[in-house]
C-alpha positions in Angstrom: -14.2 56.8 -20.3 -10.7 55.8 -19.9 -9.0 53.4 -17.1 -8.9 55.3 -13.4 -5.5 55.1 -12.3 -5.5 53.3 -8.7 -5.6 55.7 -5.4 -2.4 54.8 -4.4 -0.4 55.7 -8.1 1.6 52.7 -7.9 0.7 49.6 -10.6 -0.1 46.5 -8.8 2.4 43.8 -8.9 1.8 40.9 -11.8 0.8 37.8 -10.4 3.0 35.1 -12.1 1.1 32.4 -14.0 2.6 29.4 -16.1 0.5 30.4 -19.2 -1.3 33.0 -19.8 -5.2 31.3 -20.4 -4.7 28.2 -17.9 -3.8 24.5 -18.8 -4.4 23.0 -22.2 -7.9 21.0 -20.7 -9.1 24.1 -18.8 -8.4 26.4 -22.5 -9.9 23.5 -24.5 -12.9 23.4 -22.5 -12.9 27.3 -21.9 -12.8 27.1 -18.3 -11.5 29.6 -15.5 -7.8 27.0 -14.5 -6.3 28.0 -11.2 -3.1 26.9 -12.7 -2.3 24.7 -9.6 0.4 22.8 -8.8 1.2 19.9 -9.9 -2.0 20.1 -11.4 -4.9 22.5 -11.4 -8.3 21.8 -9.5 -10.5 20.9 -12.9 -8.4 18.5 -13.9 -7.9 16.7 -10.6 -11.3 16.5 -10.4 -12.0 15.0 -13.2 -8.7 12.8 -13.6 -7.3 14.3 -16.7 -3.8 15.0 -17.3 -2.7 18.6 -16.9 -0.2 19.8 -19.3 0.8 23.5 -21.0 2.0 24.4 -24.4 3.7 27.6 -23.4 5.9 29.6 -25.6 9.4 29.5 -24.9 11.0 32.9 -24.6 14.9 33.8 -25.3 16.0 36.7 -23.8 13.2 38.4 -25.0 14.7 38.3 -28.8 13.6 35.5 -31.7 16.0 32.4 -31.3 18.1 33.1 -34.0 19.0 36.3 -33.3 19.7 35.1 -29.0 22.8 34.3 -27.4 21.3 30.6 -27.3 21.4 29.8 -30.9 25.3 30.9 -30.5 26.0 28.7 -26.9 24.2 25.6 -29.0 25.9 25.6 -32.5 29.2 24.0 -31.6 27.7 21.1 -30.2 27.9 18.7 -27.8 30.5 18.2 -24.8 32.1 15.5 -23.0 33.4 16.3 -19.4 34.3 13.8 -16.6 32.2 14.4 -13.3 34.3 12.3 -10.8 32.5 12.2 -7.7 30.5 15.1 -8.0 27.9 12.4 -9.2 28.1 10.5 -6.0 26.9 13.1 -4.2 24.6 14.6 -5.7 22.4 11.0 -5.2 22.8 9.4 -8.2 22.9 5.9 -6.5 20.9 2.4 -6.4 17.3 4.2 -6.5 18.7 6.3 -9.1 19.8 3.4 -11.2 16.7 1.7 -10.4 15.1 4.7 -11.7 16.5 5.6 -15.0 19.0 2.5 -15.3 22.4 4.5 -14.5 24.3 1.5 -14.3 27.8 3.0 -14.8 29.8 3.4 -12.1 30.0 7.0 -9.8 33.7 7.5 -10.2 33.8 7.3 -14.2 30.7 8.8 -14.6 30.2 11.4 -17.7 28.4 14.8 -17.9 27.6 16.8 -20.9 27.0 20.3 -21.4 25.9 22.2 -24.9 29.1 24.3 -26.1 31.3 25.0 -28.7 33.9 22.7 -28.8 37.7 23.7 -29.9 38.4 21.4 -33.0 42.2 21.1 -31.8 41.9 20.4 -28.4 38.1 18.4 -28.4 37.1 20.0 -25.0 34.8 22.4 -24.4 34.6 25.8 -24.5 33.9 27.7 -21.3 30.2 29.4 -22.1 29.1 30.8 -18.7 30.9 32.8 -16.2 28.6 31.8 -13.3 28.5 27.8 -13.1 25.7 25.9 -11.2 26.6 23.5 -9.4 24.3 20.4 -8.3 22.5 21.2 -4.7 23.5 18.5 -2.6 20.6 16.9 -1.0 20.7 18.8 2.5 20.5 22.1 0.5 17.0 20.4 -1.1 15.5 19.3 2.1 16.2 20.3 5.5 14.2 18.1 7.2 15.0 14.3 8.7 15.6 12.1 5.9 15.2 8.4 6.5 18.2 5.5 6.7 17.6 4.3 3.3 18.9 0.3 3.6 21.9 1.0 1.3 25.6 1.7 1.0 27.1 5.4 2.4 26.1 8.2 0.1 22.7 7.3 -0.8 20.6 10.1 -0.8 16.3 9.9 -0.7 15.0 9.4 -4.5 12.8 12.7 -2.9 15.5 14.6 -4.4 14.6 14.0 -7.9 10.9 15.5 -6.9 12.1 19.1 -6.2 8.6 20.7 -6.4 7.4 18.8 -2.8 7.1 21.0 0.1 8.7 20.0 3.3 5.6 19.0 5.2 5.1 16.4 2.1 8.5 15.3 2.2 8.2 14.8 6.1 4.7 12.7 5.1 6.9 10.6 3.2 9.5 10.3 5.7 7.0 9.0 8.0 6.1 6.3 5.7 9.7 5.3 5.1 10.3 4.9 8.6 6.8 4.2 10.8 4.3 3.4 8.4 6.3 0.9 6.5 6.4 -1.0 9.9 2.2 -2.0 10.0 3.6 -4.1 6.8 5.1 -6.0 9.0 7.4 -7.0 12.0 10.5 -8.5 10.0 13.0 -5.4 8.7 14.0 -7.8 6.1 10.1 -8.1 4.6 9.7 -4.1 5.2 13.0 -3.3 3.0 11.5 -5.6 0.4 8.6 -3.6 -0.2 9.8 -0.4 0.4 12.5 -1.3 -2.3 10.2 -1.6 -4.8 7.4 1.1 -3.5 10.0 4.0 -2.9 11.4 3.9 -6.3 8.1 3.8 -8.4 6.5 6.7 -6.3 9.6 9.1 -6.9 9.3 8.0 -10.6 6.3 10.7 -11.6 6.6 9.8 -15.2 3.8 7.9 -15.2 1.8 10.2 -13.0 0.9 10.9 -9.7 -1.0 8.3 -8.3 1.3 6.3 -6.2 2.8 9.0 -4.2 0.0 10.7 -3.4 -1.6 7.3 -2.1 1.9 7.0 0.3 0.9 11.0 1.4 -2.5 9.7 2.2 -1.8 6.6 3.6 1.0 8.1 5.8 -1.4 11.0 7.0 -3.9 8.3 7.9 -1.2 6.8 9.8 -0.1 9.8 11.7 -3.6 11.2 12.4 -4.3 7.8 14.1 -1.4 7.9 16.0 -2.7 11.2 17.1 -0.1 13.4 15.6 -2.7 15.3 13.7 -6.1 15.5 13.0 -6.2 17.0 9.3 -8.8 14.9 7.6 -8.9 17.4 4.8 -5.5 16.5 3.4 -6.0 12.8 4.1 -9.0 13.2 1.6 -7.1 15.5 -0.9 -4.6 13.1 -1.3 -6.8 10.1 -1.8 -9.3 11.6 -4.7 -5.9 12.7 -6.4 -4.7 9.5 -6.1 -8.1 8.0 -7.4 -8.3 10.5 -10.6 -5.0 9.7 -11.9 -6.1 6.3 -11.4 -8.9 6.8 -13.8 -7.4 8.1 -16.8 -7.6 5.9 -19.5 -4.3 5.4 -20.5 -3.5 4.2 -17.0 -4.8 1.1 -17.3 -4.2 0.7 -20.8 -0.8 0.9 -20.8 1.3 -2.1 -19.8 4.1 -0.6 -18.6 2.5 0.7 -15.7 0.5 -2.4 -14.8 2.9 -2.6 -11.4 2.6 1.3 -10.7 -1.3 1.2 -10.9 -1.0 -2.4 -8.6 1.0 -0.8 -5.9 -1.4 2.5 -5.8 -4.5 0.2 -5.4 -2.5 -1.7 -2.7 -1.6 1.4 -0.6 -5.4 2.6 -0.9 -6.5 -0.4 0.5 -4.5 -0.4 3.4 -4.9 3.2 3.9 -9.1 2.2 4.0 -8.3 -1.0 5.9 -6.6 0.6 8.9 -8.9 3.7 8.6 -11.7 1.1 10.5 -13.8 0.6 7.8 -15.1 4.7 7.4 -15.8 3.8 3.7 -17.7 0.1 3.6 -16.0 -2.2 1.4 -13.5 0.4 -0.3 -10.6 -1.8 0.4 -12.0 -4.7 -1.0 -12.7 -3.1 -3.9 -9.4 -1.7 -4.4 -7.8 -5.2 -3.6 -9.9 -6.3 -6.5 -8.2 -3.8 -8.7 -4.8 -4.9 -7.6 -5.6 -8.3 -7.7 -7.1 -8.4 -11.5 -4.3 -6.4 -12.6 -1.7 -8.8 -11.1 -2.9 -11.7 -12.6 -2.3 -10.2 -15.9 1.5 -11.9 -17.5 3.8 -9.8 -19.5 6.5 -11.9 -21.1 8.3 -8.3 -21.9 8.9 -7.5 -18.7 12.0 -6.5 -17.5 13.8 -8.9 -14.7 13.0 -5.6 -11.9 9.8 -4.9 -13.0 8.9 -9.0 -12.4 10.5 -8.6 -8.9 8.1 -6.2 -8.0 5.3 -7.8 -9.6 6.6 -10.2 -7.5 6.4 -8.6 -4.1 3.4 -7.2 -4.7 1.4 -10.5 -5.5 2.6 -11.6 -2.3 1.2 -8.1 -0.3 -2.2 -8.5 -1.8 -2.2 -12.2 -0.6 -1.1 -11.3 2.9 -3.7 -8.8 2.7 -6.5 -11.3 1.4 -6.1 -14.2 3.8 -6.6 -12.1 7.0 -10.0 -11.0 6.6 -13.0 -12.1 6.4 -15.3 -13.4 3.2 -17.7 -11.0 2.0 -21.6 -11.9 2.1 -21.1 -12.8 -1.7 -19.8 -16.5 -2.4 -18.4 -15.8 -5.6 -16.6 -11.7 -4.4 -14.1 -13.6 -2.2 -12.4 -16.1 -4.1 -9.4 -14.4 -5.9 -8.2 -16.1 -8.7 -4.7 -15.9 -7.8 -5.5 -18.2 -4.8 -5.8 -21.5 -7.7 -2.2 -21.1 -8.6 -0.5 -23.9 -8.1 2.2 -21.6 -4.9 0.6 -18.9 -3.7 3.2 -16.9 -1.8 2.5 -14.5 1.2 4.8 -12.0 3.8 5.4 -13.4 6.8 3.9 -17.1 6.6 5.1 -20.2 5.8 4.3 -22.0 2.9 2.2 -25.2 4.9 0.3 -21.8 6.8 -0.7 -20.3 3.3 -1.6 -23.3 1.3 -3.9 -24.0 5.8 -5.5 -20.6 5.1 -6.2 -20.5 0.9 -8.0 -24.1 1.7 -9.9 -23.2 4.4 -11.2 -20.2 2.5 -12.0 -22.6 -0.2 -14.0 -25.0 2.0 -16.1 -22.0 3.7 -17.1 -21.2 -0.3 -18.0 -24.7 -0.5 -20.3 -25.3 2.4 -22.1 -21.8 1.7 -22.6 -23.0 -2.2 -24.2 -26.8 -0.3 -26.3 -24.0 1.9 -27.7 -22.8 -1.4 -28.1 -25.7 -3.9 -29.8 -27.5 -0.8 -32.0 -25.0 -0.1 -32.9 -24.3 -3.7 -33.4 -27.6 -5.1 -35.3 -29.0 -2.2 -33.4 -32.4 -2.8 -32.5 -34.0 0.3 -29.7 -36.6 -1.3 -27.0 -34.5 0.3 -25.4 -36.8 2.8 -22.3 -37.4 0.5 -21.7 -34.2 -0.7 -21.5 -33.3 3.1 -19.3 -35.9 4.0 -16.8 -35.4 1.4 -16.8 -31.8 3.0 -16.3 -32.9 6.8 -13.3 -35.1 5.7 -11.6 -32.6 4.0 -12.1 -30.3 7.0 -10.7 -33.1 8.9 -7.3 -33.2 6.8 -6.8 -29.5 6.9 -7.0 -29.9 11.2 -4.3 -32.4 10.8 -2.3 -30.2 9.0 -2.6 -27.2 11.1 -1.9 -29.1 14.1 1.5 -30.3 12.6 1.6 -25.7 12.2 1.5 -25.9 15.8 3.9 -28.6 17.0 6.1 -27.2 15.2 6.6 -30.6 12.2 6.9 -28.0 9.2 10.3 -26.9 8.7 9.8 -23.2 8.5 12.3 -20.2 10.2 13.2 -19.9 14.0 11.5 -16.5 14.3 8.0 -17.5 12.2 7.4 -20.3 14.2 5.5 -18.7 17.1 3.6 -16.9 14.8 2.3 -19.8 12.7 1.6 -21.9 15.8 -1.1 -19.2 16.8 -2.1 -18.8 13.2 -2.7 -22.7 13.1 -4.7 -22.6 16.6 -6.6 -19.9 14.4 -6.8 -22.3 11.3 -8.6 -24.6 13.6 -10.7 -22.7 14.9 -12.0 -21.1 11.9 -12.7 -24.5 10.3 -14.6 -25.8 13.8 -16.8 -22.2 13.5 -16.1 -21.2 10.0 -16.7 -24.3 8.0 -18.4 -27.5 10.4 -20.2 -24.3 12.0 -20.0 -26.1 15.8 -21.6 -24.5 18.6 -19.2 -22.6 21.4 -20.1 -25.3 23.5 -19.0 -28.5 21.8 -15.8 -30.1 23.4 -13.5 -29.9 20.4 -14.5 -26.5 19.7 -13.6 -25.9 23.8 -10.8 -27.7 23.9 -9.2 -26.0 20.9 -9.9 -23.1 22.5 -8.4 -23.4 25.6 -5.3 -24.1 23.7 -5.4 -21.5 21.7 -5.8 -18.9 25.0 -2.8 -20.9 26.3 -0.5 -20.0 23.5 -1.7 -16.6 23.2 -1.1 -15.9 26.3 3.0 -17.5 26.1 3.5 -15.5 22.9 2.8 -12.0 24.9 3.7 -13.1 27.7 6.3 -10.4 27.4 4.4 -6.8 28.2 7.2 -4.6 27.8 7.8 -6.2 24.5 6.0 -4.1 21.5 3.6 -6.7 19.8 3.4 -8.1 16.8 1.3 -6.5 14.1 0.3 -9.9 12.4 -1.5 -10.3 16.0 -4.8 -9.0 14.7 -6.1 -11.9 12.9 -5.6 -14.9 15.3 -6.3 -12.7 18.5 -9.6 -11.5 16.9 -10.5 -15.4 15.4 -9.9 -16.2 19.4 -12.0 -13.7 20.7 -15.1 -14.8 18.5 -14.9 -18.4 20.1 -14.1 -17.3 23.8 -16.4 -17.3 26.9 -14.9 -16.8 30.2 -14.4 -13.1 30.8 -10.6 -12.9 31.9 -10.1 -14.6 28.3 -12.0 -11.5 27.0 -10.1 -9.4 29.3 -7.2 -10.6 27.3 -8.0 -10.1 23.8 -9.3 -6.8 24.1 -6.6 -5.4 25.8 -4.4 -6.8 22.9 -6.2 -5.5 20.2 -6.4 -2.3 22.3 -2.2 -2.1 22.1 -2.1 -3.2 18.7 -4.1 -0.2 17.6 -1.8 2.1 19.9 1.4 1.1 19.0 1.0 0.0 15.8 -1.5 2.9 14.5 -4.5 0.6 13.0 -7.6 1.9 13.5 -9.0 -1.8 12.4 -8.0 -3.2 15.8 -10.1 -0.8 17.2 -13.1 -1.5 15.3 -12.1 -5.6 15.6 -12.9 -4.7 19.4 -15.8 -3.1 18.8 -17.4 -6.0 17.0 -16.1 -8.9 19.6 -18.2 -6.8 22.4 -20.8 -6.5 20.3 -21.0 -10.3 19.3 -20.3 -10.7 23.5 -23.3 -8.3 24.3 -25.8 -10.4 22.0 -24.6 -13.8 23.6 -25.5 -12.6 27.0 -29.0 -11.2 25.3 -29.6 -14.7 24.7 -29.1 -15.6 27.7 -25.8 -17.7 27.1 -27.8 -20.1 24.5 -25.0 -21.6 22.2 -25.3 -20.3 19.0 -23.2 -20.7 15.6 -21.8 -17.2 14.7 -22.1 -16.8 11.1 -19.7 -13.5 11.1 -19.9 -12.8 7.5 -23.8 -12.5 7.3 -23.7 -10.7 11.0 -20.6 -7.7 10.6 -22.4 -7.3 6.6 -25.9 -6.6 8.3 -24.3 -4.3 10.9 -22.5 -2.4 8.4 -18.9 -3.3 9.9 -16.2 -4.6 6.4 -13.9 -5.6 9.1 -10.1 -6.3 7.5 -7.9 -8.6 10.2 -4.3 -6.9 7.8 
């Protein structure tokens, strides 16, 4: 029997595909491809890359015999642009990008045309000319101040095929979520220099602008501008499969673009509060391991933002706490000889990286000494104690202010080296709550807290989380509690960091189980306790 016309007599409309019989993974593996873009379903899912070998079509006639072959045959053209190049966003990112380095106004353009062998100019092949959409034509929505001269336009416009409530995701991170990086403009146009520029640069895939999507709908979503948990998770396994593809990590040339992605995952998990236990650190690791790796090829750009990165993943590292695991927390960047970080000074970092060092230490003496059985450990102890003893003197010099280090960090490293203090008092010498130096040192700390945000109307700092929360673990009276939690409890408000949140949440647990014991001093090993309980707390 032959095909029943429809009921209604009228064909149904072709639905427009790229190809015919899907993608060239989805043909190979003879699967049904929902041809999606910029990538169909199947291969998302399984990370692959998602290309098409379509047949070009000319008019509908074989190429010889088009109007094309005829346009093409006299060659190539020369024609002057002026400053129809300037605005249609060719500027720094664009230079950055594809390494336009010649200037706007004597910038050339060149067009496929027959070219008149008296004259040398080229022939006029189309009527109807097309000129360059400008970039409010491309996107109607807010675009952010990029930190550059009149005329730039968002590297967005060389990404034509995002929708406008993608390109409004990435707005938000150029312009909010950029500022949990931290408080200084200067240290949030660094990064975003180097961040912005890679993620409109799809040549090597996907993965760092859909981490930015992700991160900045985590962002917004705890801000409580929307609640769309779906798309937060879209974004993130996209992200993650182009991460897995082979040739990803093989290749060195996009060693920084695979670095940055792991970084942005982390922080989006990290100021998520912990939803997926120890995600961030594993994604630090990634960033980490591929960051120590040297590349004497590199060009002098892609070293600056190998650069800036080393430093993020540092800042990231040094404000949280040490995994259960002795060997898991030590990153090998931290036995270079300078170990940079954003927004601390160089006495602070070098504080913090031996501190860490010295908590490693004691837990290895914990373990050798409980192994072995031996009880000749008196020296080995001792060495430890006076070392801890140095690194107090130095972070007290932090806090009177003896380092020479910039006018508007030095409030912030005199709490961070109250913090140092306290976290080699608790963290390394393991002191009770109730020995004097540990008091003492507390009481000061309080006392500077409380002159740093003294200010309420003032928006606080993000860099707050770590020494507020180090605080909080050591304080007793209640109004001190009072205080910490109701700066945690801002910082996660204004600041949109979901981790504050969940700091607060552990502080009133470890609060609730000192008044179980019925206020018996006790040393709070936080590493074995927020492990047990589940809780991969990150300070960022």
């Amino acid at each position: 029997m032959g095909r029943q016309p429809s009921d209604t007599g009228e064909p149904a409309p072709a639905k427009t595909r790229r190809s015919k019989n899907g993608c060239n993974e989805c043909r190979r593996l003879h699967r049904r491809c929902d041809e999606g873009k910029p990538e169909c379903q199947n291969c998302r899912d399984a990370g692959k890359s998602c290309s098409y070998n379509r047949t070009l079509s000319w008019g509908g006639r074989p190429f010889g015999k088009s109007p094309f072959r005829a346009a093409l045959e006299g060659g190539v053209g020369e024609i002057e642009t002026g400053s129809s190049i300037q605005a249609s966003g060719m500027t720094m990112f664009a230079r950055l990008l594809y390494g336009w380095l010649a200037n706007a106004e004597a910038a050339k353009s060149f067009v496929y045309g027959q070219i008149s062998s008296s004259e040398g100019t080229p022939r006029s092949l189309l009527k109807r000319t097309r000129s360059v959409p400008s970039a409010t034509l491309i996107d109607s929505v807010r675009r952010p101040s990029w930190p550059t001269s009149s005329g730039t336009s968002s590297p967005l416009a060389y990404i034509p095929w995002l929708s406008e409530h993608h390109r409004m995701l990435f707005d938000h991170f150029t312009n909010a979520t950029i500022g949990i990086f931290h408080d200084n403009p200067a240290i949030q146009l660094e990064i975003k220099s180097i961040m912005v520029p890679m993620a409109a640069d799809t040549n090597h895939g996907f993965s760092l602008l859909a981490s930015i999507l992700s991160l900045a709908s985590t962002h917004r979503m705890i801000l409580g501008f929307a609640q769309d948990q779906a798309e937060i998770e879209y974004w993130r396994d996209m992200s993650i499969g182009h991460l897995r593809r082979p040739g990803i990590q093989e290749d060195g040339s996009t060693d920084n673009v695979f670095a940055a992605t792991a970084l942005i995952l982390c922080i989006r998990d990290a100021i998520s509060g912990g939803g997926r236990p120890l995600s961030w650190r594993l994604h630090l690791q990634g960033a980490s391991t591929t960051l120590r790796k040297t590349n004497i090829f590199m060009s002098p750009i892609a070293q600056e933002t190998r650069a800036v990165l080393r430093k993020l993943a540092i800042s990231i590292q040094f404000r949280s706490l040490l995994p259960l695991s002795a060997t898991a927390g030590l990153d090998k960047m931290q036995h270079e000889t300078t170990v940079a970080a954003f927004g601390m000074s160089e006495a602070l970092v070098e504080v913090l990286k031996d501190i860490r060092k010295l908590r490693l230490e004691r837990l290895a003496l914990q373990a050798f000494e409980s192994n072995s059985g031996t009880g000749n450990m008196g020296p080995l102890w001792a060495a430890l104690r006076g070392r801890c003893v140095d690194i107090v003197v130095r972070a007290d010099s932090l806090v009177d202010g003896d380092v020479a280090i910039d006018e508007g960090m030095r409030a912030t490293n005199a709490l961070y080296g109250r913090a140092a203090v306290l976290q080699v008092y608790s963290g390394v010498l393991q002191l009770d709550v109730n020995n004097c130096g540990v008091r003492s040192s507390v009481e000061a700390a309080v006392k500077l807290l409380r002159a740093v945000t003294e200010d309420i109307s003032a928006k606080l700092s993000v860099m707050l989380i770590f020494p507020v929360f180090t605080i909080g673990c050591l304080v007793t009276e209640e109004e001190d509690k009072a205080l910490v939690i109701w700066l945690l409890t801002r910082i996660a408000a204004e600041h949109g960091k979901a981790n504050a949140t969940l700091a607060c949440d552990v502080l009133q647990e470890l609060w609730g189980r000192e008044a179980r014991s019925y206020g018996v001093a006790e040393t709070r090993d936080l590493e074995e306790w927020t492990t047990a309980k589940g809780w991969d707390l990150s300070l960022w």
